[in-house]
C-alpha positions in Angstrom: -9.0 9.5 -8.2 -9.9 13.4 -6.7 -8.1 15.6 -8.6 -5.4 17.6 -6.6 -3.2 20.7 -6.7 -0.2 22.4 -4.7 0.6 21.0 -1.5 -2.0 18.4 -1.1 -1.0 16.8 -4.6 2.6 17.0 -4.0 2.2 15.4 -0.5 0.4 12.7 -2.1 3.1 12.1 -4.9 5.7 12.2 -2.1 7.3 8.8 -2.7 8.3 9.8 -5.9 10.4 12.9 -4.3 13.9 11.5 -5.0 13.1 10.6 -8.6 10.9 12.8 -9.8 9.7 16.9 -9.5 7.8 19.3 -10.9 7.5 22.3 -14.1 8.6 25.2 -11.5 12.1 26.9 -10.8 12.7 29.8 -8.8 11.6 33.3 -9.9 12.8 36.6 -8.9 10.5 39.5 -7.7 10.0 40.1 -11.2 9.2 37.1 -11.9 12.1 36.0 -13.9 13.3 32.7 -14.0 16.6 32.9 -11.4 19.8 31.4 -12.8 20.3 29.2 -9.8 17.4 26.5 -11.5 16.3 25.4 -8.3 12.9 23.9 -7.2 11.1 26.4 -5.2 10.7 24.5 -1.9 8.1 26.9 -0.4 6.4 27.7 -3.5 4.5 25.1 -4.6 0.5 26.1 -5.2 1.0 26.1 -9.2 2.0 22.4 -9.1 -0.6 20.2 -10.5 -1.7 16.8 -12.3 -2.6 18.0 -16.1 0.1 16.6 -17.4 3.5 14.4 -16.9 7.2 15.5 -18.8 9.0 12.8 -18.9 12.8 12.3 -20.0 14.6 9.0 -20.7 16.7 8.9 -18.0 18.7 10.8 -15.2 22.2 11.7 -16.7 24.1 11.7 -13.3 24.1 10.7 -10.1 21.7 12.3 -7.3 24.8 12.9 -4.6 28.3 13.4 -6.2 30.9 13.4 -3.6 31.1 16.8 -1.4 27.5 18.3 -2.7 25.7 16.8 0.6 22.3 16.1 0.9 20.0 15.9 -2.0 17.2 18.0 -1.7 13.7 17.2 -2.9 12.1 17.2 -5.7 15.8 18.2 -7.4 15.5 16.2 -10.6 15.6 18.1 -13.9 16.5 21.5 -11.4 20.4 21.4 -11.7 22.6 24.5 -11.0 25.1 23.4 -13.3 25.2 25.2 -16.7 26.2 21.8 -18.3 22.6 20.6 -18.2 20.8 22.8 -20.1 17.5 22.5 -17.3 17.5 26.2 -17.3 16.2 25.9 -21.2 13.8 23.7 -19.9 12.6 26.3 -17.6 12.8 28.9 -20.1 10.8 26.6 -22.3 7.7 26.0 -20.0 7.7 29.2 -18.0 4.3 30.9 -19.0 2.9 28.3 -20.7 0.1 25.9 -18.7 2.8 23.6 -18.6 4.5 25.2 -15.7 3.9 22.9 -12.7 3.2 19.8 -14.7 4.8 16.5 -13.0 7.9 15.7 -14.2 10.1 12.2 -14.0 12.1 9.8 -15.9 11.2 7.0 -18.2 13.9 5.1 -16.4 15.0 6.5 -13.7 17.1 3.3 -12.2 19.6 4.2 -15.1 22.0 7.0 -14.3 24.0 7.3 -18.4 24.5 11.3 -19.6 24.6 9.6 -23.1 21.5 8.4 -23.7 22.7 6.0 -27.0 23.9 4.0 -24.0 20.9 3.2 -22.8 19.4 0.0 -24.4 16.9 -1.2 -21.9 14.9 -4.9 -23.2 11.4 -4.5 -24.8 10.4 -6.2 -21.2 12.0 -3.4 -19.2 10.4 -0.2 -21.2 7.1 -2.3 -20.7 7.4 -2.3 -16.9 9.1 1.7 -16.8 5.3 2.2 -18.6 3.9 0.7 -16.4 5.3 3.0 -13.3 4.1 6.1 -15.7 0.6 5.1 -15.7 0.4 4.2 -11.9 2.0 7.8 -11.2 -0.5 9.1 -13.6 -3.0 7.4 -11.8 -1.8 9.1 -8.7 -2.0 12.5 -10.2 -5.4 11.9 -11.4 -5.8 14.2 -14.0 -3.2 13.4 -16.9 -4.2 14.6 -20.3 -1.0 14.9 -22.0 2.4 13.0 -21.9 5.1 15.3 -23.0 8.2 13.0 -23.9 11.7 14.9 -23.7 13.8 13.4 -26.4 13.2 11.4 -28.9 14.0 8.2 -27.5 11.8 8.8 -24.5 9.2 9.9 -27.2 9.6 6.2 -29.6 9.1 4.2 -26.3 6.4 5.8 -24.5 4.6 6.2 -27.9 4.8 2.4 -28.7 2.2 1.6 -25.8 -0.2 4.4 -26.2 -2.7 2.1 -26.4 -2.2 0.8 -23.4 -1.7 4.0 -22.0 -5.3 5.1 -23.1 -6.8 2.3 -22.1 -5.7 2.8 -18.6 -5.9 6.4 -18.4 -8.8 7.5 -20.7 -7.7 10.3 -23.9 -4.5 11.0 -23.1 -1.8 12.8 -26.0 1.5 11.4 -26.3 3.5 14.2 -27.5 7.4 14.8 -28.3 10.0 17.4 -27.5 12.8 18.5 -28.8 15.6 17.4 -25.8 17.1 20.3 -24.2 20.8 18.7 -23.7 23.9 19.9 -24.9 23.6 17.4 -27.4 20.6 18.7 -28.8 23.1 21.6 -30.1 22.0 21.4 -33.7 18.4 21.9 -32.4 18.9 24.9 -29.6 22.0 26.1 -30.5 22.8 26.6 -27.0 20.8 29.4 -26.7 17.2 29.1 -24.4 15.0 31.5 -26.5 16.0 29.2 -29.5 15.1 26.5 -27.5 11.3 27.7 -26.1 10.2 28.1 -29.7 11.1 24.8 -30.9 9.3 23.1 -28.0 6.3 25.7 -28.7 5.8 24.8 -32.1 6.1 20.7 -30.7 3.7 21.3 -28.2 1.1 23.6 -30.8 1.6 26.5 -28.6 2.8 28.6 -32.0 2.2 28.4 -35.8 
């Protein structure tokens, strides 16, 4: 499939817009990541297809009581301080990474504690098999960059189905960026951004 970038690839992803989004928060003049963590609606030339992050699952619901509507492309953009997606941000944020793809292994399962989630052999199968279609769709995939290490175990256990269907494509864990992950970031971002840097080979 044609290769795609900015608008045109995220108007062709658009089915995925409740469930899914993309490597880009809001910026200041400066360029500095704002603290609101919001997907930049307007903004979106630097999105593209290279690669897909993908977590386990979404930890809470889309639209809590009294928040209104949902806005696009939200996921893994939440203003609250409670989950960590600025350190995410802080993470990517100059790296070629900014603007991959980004979704959930299982997005049909809303759990914040991911021991919970215990989907059958069958089920993680079929959640593969919605990554590679979206992959498809984005036509370029060359790297899988799995938040967590459960999302790293399952998508890792059919990557040779994966490169069958896709051609070369790395399958790569990351450290998660959850307040649970505390004994890896120590709740601090910069802490965070060099621990995914050295996962992703981006630093000795």
């Amino acid at each position: 499939m044609e290769e795609l970038t900015g608008s045109a690839l995220r108007e062709r992803m658009g089915a995925y817009r409740d469930e899914a989004s993309w490597a880009v928060w809001e910026t200041d003049a400066s360029g500095e990541l704002s603290a609101s963590n919001a997907f930049p609606q307007t903004d979106i030339e630097h999105v593209h297809g290279r690669a897909m992050i993908v977590s386990l699952n979404p930890a809470s619901r889309k639209n809590p009581e009294g928040t209104g509507d949902h806005p696009n492309w939200a996921n893994f953009h939440s203003p609250h301080p409670r989950h960590n997606d600025g350190f995410l941000a802080a993470a990517l944020i100059g790296t070629q990474y900014w603007g991959s793809y980004m979704t959930d292994l299982h997005p049909e399962v809303w759990e914040s504690k991911s021991g919970l989630v215990k989907p059958a052999k069958e089920a993680i199968a079929q959640s593969v098999d919605g990554l590679i279609e979206q992959a498809r769709l984005l036509g370029s995939v060359r790297a899988i960059i799995c938040v967590g290490r459960r999302s790293h175990t399952s998508i890792s256990a059919h990557a040779g189905r994966i490169h069958a269907s896709l051609g070369p494509t790395s399958v790569i864990g990351i450290p998660h960026y959850s307040g649970a992950a505390a004994a890896v970031h120590r709740g601090n971002a910069g802490t965070y951004r060099e621990a995914v840097h050295i996962a992703l080979g981006l630093r000795s």
